[in-house]
C-alpha positions as CSV (number, residue, x, y, z in Angstrom):
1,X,120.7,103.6,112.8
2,X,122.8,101.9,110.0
3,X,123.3,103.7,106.6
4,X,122.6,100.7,105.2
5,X,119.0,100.5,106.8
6,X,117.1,101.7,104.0
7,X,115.6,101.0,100.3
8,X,113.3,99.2,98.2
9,X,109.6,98.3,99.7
10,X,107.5,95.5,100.2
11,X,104.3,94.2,98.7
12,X,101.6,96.6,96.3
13,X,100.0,99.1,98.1
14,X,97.0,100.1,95.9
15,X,95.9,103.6,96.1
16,X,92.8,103.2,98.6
17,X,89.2,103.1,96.3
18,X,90.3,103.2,93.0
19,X,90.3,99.9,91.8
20,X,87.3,98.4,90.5
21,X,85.9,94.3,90.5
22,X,82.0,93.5,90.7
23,X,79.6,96.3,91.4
24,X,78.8,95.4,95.3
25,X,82.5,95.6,96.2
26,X,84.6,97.3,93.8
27,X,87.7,98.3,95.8
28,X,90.9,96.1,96.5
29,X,92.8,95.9,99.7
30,X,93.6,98.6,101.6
31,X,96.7,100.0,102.6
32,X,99.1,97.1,103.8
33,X,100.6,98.0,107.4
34,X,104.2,96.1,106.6
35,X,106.4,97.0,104.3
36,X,110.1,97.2,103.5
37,X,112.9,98.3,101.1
38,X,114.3,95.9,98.8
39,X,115.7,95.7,95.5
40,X,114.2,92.3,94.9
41,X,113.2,91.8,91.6
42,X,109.8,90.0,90.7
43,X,110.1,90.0,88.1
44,X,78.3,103.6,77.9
45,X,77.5,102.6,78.1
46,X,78.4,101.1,74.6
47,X,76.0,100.3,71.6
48,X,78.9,98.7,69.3
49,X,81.9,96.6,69.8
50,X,85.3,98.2,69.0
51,X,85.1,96.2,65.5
52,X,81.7,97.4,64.7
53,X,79.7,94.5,65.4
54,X,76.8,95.3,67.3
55,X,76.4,92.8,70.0
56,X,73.8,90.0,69.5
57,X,71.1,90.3,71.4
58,X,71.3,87.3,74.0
59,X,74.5,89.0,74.6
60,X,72.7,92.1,76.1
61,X,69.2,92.2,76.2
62,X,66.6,91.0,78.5
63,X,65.2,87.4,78.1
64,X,61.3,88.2,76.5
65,X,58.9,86.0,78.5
66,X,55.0,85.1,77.3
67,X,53.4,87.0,80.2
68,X,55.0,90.7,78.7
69,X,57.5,91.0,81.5
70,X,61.6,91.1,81.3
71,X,64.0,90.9,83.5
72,X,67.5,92.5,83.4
73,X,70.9,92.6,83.7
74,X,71.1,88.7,82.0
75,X,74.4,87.0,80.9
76,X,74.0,84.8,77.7
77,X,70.0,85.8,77.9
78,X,69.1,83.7,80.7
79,X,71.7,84.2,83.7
80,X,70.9,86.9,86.1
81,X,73.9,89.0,86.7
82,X,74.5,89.6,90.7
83,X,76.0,92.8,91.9
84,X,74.1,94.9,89.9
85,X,70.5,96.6,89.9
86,X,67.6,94.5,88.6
87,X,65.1,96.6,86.3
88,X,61.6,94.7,85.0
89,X,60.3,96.2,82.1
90,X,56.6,96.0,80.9
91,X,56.6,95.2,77.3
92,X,54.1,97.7,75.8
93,X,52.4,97.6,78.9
94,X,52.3,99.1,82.5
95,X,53.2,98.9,85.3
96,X,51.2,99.1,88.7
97,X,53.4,97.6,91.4
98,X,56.9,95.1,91.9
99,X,57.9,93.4,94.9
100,X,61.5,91.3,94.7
101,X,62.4,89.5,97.5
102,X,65.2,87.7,98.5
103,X,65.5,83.8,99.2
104,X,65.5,85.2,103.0
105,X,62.7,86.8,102.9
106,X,64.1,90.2,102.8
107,X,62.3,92.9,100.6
108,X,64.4,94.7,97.9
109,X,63.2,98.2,97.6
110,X,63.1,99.7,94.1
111,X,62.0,102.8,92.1
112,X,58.9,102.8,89.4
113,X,59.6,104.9,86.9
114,X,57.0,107.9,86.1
115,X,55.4,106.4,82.5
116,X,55.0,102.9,84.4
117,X,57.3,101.3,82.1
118,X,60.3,100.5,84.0
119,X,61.2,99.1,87.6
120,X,64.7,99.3,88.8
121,X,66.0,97.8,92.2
122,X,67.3,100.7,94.9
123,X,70.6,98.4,95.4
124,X,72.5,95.4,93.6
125,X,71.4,91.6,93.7
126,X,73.6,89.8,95.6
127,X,75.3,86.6,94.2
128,X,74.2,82.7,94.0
129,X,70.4,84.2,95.4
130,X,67.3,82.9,94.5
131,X,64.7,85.8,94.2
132,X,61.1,86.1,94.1
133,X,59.8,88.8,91.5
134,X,55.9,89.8,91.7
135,X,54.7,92.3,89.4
136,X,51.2,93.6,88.7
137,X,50.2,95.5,85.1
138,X,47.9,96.2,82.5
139,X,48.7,94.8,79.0
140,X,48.6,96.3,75.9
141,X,44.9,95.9,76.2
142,X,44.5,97.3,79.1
143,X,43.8,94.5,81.2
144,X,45.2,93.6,84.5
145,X,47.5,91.1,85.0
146,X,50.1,89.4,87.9
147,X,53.5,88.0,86.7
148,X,55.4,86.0,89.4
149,X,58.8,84.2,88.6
150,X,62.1,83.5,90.6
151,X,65.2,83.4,89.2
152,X,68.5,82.6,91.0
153,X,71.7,84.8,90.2
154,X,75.4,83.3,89.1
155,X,77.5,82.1,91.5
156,X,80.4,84.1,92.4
157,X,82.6,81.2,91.1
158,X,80.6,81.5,87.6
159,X,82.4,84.9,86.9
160,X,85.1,86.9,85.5
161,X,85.3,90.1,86.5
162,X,87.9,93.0,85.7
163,X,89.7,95.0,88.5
164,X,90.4,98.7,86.8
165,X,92.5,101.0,88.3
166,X,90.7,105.0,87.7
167,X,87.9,106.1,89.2
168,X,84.9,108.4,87.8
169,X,85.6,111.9,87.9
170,X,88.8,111.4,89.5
171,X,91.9,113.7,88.0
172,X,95.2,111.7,87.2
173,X,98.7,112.4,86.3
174,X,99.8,112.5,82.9
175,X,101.5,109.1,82.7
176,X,98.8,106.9,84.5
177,X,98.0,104.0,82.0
178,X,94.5,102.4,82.4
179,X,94.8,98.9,83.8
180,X,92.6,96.0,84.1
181,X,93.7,93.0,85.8
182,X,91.3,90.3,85.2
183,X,90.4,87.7,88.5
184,X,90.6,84.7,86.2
185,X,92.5,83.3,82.8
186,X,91.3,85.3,79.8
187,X,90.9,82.3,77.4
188,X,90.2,84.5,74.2
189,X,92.0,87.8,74.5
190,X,91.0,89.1,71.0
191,X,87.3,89.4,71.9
192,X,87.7,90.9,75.6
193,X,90.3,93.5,74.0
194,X,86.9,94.7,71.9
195,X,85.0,95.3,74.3
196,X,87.3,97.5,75.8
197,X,87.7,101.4,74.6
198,X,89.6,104.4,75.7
199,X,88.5,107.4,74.3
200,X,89.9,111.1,75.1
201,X,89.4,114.9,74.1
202,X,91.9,116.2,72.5
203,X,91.9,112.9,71.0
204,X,95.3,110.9,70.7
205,X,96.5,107.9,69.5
206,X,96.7,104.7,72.3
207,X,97.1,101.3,72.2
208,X,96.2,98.1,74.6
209,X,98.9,96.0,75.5
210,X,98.5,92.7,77.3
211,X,101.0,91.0,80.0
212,X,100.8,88.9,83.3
213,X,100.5,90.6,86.8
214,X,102.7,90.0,88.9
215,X,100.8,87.7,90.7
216,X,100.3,85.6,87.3
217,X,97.0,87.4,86.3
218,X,96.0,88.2,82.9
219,X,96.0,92.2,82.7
220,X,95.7,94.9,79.8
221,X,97.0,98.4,79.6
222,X,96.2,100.9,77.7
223,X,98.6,103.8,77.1
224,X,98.9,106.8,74.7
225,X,102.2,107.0,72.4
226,X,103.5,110.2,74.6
227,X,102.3,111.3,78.2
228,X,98.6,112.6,78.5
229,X,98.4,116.3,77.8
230,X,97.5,118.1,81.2
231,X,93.4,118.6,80.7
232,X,92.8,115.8,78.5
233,X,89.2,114.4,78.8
234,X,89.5,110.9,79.2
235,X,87.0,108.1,79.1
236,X,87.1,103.9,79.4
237,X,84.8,101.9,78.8
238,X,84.4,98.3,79.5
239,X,81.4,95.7,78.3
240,X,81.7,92.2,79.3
241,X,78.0,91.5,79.8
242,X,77.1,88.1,77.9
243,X,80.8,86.8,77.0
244,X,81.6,83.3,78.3
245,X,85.3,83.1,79.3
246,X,86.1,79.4,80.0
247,X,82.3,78.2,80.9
248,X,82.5,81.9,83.0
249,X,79.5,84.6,82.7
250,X,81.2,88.2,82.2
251,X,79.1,90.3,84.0
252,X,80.4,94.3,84.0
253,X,79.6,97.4,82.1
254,X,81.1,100.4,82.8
255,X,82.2,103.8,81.7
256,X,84.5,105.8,83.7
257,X,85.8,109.7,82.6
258,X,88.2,111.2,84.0
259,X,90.4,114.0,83.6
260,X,94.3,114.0,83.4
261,X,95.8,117.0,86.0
262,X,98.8,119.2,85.3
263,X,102.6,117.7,84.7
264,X,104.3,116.6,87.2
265,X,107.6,115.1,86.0
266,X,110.7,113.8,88.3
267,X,113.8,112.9,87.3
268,X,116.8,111.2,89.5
269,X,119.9,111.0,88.8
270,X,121.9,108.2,90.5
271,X,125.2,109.6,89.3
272,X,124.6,113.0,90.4
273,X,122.5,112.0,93.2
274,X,119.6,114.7,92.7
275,X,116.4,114.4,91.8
276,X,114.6,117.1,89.5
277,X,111.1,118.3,89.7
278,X,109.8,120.2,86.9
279,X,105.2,121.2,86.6
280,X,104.4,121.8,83.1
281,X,107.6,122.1,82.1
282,X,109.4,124.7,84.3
283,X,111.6,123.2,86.9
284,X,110.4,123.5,90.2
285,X,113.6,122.3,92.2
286,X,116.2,119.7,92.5
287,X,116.6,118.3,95.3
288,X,119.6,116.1,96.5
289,X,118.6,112.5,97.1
290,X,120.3,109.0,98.0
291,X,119.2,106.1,96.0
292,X,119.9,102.3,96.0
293,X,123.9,101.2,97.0
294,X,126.1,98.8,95.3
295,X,123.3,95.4,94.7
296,X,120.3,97.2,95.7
297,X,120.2,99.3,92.8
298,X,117.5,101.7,92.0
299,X,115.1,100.3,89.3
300,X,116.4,102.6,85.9
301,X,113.8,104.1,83.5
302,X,110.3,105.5,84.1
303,X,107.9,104.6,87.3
304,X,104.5,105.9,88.4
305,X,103.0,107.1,91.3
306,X,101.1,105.0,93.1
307,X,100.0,105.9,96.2
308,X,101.3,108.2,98.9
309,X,101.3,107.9,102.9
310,X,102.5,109.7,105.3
311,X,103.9,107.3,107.7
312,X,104.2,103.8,106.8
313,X,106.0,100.9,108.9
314,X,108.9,99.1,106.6
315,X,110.4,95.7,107.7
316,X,112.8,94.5,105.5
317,X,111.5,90.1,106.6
318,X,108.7,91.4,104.3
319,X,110.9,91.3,101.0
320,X,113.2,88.3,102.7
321,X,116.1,90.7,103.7
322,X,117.5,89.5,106.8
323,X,120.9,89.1,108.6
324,X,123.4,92.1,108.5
325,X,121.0,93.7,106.2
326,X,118.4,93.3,108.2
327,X,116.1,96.5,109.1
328,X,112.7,97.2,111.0
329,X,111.4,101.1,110.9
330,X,107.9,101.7,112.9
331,X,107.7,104.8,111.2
332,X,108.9,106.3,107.4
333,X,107.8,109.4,107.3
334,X,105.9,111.4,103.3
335,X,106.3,107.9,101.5
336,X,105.6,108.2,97.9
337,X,105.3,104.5,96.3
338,X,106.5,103.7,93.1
339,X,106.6,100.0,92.4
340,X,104.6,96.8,93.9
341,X,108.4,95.4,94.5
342,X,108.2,98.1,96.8
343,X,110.0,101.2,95.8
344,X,109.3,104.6,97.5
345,X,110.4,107.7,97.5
346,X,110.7,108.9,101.5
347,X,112.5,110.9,104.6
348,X,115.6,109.4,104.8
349,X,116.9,111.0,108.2
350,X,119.4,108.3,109.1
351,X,121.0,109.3,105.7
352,X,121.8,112.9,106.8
353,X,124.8,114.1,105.0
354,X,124.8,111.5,102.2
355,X,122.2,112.9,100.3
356,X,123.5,114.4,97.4
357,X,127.1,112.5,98.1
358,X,126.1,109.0,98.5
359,X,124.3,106.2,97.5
360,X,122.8,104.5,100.8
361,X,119.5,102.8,100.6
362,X,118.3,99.6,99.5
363,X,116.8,100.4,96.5
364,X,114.5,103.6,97.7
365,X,115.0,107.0,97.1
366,X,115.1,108.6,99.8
367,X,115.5,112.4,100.8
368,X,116.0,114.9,103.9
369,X,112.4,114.8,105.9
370,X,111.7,118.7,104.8
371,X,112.7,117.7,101.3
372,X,110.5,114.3,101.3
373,X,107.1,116.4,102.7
374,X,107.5,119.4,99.9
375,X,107.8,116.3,97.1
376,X,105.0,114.5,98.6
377,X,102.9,117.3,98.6
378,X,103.4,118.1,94.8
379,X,103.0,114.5,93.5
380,X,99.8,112.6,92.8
381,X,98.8,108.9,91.5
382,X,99.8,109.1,87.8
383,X,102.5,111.0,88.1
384,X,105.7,109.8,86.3
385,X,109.0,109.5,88.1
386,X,111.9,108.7,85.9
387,X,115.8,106.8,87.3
388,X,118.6,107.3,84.3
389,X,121.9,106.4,84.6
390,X,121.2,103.1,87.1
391,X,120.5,99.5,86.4
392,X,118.1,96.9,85.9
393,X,115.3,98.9,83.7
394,X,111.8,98.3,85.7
395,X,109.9,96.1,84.5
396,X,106.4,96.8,82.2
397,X,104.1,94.7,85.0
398,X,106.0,96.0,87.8
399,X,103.2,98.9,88.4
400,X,103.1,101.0,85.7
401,X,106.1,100.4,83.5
402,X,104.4,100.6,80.3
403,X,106.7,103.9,79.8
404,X,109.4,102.0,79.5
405,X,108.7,99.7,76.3
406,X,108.8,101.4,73.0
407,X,106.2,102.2,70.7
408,X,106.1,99.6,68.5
409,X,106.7,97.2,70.9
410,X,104.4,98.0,72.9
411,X,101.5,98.2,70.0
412,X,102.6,94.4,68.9
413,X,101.2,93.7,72.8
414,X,97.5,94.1,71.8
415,X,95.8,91.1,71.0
416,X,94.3,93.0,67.8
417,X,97.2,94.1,66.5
């Protein structure tokens, strides 16, 4: 095997379930089976808004109808949102008995609740589906009465919807920002920053920051001004129900809490050649590596971890390296992945007796094999790893790079600021 047969990676690999989009189907693509390295750049549950403002009340609440029955979730007070559970409410009545059923006939089984005043679907609606809604109660005088309606929910197409990247009760390292990548343009970012919130416990100053993916979608990020403190109580929140976007229906409310895990921090050193792992503070090891070669350059400054595999395929064709430089591995053993653009940290076997000496790869750093399976045992998604003394400082949208903006920079990125 050539020295030279080894680096960067290919396209995003996104940590398997912890993205989130509409309710039904929250998790973006799985882990991509070809991938390569190459230095090729690309570049509450809320009662308020985060002004204030309460939210008006077409905005969130159920559309009141003659006959004493509401329907919910609505977007703009007359859409029904798809994707998520459908509750009926009896307005000072209650209720004996709801049936929904879909434009296919199929029943959509659902829960009363024990004072009669509330019905709530057992699973989501599902999108652009005409449903027929039949429910029986007593008014507030007691008498009997039959309400039957259909309504039709949005169109998939009549939607914007943010993909976030934490999930509940999940623990993360101390440098993982929280990202939402939105799937289409975000016409007034001002009001979509409000209804976003990142709280945490100890509490700390943060800031959202907006920016393009690198596949030209409008994203946010929210970051503190310093790493997360191991044990800090985290939670996001994210109301888009009732905002029009463009002639779209937002159409997600969430609130997600999660915890940040103990400090993990890596440094590498190109110049040296090592790379040193300290947890909370106390140097664990350092470990002699072999980053990118002359052109292929590991990225310099601060990336984050995120996702880890233990054997992936990488073909260089899949970040247009071909020719001399040219590579095809079936199998990369402990591969720790840093950037979309596709850098890793991996077993480097090939590379015996350069690490430590000299600089090898394409852009990856890359390890002995029992070196690369005790790192990718102590790292985690979140975790920050940090290049000095290279080239070519990552960039903010190339995963998580917000580390690598300052402060004040980075605050004059919010659309509020």
């Amino acid at each position: 095997m050539q020295d030279n047969s080894h680096g960067r990676s290919a396209p995003m690999v996104p940590r398997p379930g912890r993205r989130r989009l509409a309710p039904a189907a929250l998790a973006v693509a799985a882990l991509a089976t070809l991938t390569a390295c190459s230095q090729t750049a690309s570049g509450s549950t809320e009662s308020k808004r985060q002004d204030g403002s309460a939210p008006s009340r077409s905005e969130t609440q159920p559309e009141k109808k003659p006959d004493g029955i509401t329907v919910s979730p609505l977007a703009g007070g007359k859409n029904v949102i798809p994707g998520e559970p459908v509750t009926v409410e009896a307005e000072g009545g209650k209720l004996e008995s709801v049936s929904l059923t879909a434009q296919d006939g199929e029943s959509v089984d659902g829960r009363l609740s024990a004072d009669g005043t509330s019905w709530i679907s057992a699973h989501p609606t599902e999108y652009g589906t005409t449903y027929t809604l039949v429910a029986r109660y007593t008014d507030t005088e007691g008498k009997a009465k039959t309400s039957e309606r259909a309504f039709t929910t949005l169109d998939k197409d009549k939607v914007f919807v943010g993909t976030y990247n934490v999930d509940e009760g999940s623990t993360v390292g101390v440098a993982l920002p929280v990202s939402v990548v939105f799937n289409k343009p975000v016409h007034d970012k001002a009001a979509v920053e409000r209804r976003l919130s990142v709280t945490s416990s100890p509490a700390v100053e943060g800031s959202w920051s907006w920016m393009k993916d690198r596949d030209g979608k409008d994203r946010v990020d929210y970051r503190p001004e310093e790493y997360w403190k191991p044990g800090t109580k985290v939670k996001f929140r994210m109301d888009l129900v009732g905002m029009e976007n463009g002639g779209l229906s937002g159409t997600q409310k969430r609130e997600i809490g999660f915890t940040v895990g103990k400090s993990v921090v890596s440094t590498v050193d190109v110049v040296k050649k090592t790379m040193t792992i300290a947890k909370n503070g106390k140097v664990l090891r350092t470990l002699k590596v072999s980053t990118g070669k002359k052109t292929f350059e590991t990225w310099n400054g601060t990336m984050v971890v995120l996702s880890k595999v233990p054997s992936i395929r990488m073909n260089s064709a899949t970040v247009g390296i071909f020719g001399p430089e040219a590579y095809d591995m079936k199998s990369v053993k402990w591969d720790v992945q840093l950037t979309p653009s596709g850098t890793y940290a991996h077993a480097a076997p090939w590379n015996e007796g350069k690490f430590g000496r000299v600089n090898a790869s394409h852009g990856c750093i890359g390890m002995s094999t029992a070196d690369a399976k005790w790192f990718y045992d102590r790292v985690d998604y979140g975790d920050p790893v940090t290049v000095v003394n290279s080239k070519d400082t990552v960039a903010v949208n190339n995963g998580y790079g917000a580390w690598n903006v300052d402060w004040q920079t980075w605050k004059k990125g919010s659309a509020l600021d």
